[in-house]
C-alpha positions as CSV (number, residue, x, y, z in Angstrom):
1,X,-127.4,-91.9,-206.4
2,X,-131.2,-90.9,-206.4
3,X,-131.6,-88.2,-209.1
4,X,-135.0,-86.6,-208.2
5,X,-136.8,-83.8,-210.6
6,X,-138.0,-81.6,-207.3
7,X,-136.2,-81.3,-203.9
8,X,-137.6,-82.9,-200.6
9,X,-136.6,-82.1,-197.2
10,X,-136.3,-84.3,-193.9
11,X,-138.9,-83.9,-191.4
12,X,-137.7,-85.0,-187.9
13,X,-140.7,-85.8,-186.3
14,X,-144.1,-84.9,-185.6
15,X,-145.5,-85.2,-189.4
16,X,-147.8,-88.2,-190.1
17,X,-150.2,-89.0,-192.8
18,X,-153.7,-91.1,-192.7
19,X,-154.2,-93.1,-196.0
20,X,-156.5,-95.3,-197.4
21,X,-154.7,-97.7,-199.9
22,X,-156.7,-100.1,-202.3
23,X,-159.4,-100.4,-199.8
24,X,-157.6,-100.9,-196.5
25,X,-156.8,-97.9,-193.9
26,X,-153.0,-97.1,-192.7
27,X,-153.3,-94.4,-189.6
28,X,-150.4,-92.4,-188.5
29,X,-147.8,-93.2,-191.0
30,X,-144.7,-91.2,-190.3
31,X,-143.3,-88.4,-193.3
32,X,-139.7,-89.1,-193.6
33,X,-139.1,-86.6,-195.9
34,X,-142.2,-83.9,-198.0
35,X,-141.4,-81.6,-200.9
36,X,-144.0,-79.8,-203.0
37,X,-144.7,-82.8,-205.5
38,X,-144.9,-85.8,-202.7
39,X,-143.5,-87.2,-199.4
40,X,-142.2,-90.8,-198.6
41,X,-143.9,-92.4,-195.8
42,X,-142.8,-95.7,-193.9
43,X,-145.6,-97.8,-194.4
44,X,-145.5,-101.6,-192.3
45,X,-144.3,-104.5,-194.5
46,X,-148.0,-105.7,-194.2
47,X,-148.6,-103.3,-196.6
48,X,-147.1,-104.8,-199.9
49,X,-149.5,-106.8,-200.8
50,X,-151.6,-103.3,-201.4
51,X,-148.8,-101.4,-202.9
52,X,-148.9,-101.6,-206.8
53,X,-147.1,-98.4,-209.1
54,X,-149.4,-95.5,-209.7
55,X,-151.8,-97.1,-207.0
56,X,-154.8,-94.6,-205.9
57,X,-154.4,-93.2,-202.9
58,X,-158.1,-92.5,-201.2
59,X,-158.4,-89.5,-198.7
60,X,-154.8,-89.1,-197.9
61,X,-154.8,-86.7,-194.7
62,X,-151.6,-84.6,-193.7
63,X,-151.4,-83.9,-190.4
64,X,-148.6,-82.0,-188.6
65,X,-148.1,-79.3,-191.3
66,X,-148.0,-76.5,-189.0
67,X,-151.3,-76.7,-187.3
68,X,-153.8,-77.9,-189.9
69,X,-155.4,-81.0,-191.3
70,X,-154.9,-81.1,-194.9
71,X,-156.8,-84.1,-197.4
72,X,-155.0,-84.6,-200.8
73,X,-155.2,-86.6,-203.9
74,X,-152.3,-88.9,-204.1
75,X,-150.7,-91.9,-205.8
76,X,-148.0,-94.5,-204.9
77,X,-144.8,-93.3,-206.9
78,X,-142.6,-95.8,-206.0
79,X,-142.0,-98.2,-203.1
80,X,-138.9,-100.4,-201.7
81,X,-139.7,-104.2,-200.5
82,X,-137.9,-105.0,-197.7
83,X,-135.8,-107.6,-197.5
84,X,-136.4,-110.5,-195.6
85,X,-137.0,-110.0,-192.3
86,X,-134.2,-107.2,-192.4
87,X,-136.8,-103.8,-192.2
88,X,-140.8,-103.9,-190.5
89,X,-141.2,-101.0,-192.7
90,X,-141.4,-100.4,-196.6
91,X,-140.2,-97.1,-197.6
92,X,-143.2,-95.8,-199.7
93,X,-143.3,-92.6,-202.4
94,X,-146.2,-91.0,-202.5
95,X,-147.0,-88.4,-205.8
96,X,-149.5,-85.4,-204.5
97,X,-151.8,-84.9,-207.2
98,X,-153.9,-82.2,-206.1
99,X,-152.6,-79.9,-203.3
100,X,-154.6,-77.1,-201.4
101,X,-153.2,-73.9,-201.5
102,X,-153.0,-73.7,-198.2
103,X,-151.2,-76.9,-197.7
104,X,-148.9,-76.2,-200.9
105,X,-148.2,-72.7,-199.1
106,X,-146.8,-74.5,-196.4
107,X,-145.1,-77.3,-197.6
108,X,-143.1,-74.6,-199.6
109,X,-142.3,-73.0,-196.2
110,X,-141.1,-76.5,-194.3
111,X,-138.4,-76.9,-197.4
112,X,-137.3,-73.9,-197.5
113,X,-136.6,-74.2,-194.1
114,X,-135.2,-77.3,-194.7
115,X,-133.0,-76.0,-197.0
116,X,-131.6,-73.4,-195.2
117,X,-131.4,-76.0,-192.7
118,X,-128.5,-78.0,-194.7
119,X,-126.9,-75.0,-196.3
120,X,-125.4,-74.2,-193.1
């Protein structure tokens, strides 16, 4: 089982994230699942090639938090390979480095939601 150090909750939908990795743009990738520190995104498997640990992460925009655009400094954390020709997506951690208060603000509000969410 996953141990993490801060909790993440699921989004379902409508949260996506523009990234520009090692030089090469990735529009729209869907949030699986945001806390306050980072989010994992589902980046295609085209993508491994760019992914390395503790990889920059250049103008990383948040869209779908509530109603605003958000641009953060981020970092790959970790990332899962799939295996062959099992997944067309690579599960991808991403480590927030600098958050606006704004978006922090409501990040903090999505998990708590969340987390009232899965008490019940």
């Amino acid at each position: 089982m996953e141990k993490r150090n801060f909790y993440r909750t699921p989004v379902h939908g409508g949260l996506s994230t523009d990234l520009l990795l090692e030089g090469h743009p990735y529009s729209a990738a869907r949030v699986t699942d945001i806390g306050l520190r980072g989010c994992c995104v589902q980046l295609p498997t085209t993508s491994a090639a760019h992914l390395k640990d503790h990889a920059p992460i250049d103008n990383l925009q948040l869209s779908g938090v509530r109603d605003d655009l958000y641009t953060l400094k981020a970092r790959i954390a970790w990332y899962d390979l799939p295996k062959a020709g099992q997944d067309a997506w690579i599960r991808t951690g991403i480590e927030f480095l600098d958050t606006p208060d704004a978006c922090a603000r409501e990040i903090r509000e999505l998990v708590a939601e969340g987390m009232s969410y899965w008490d019940h």
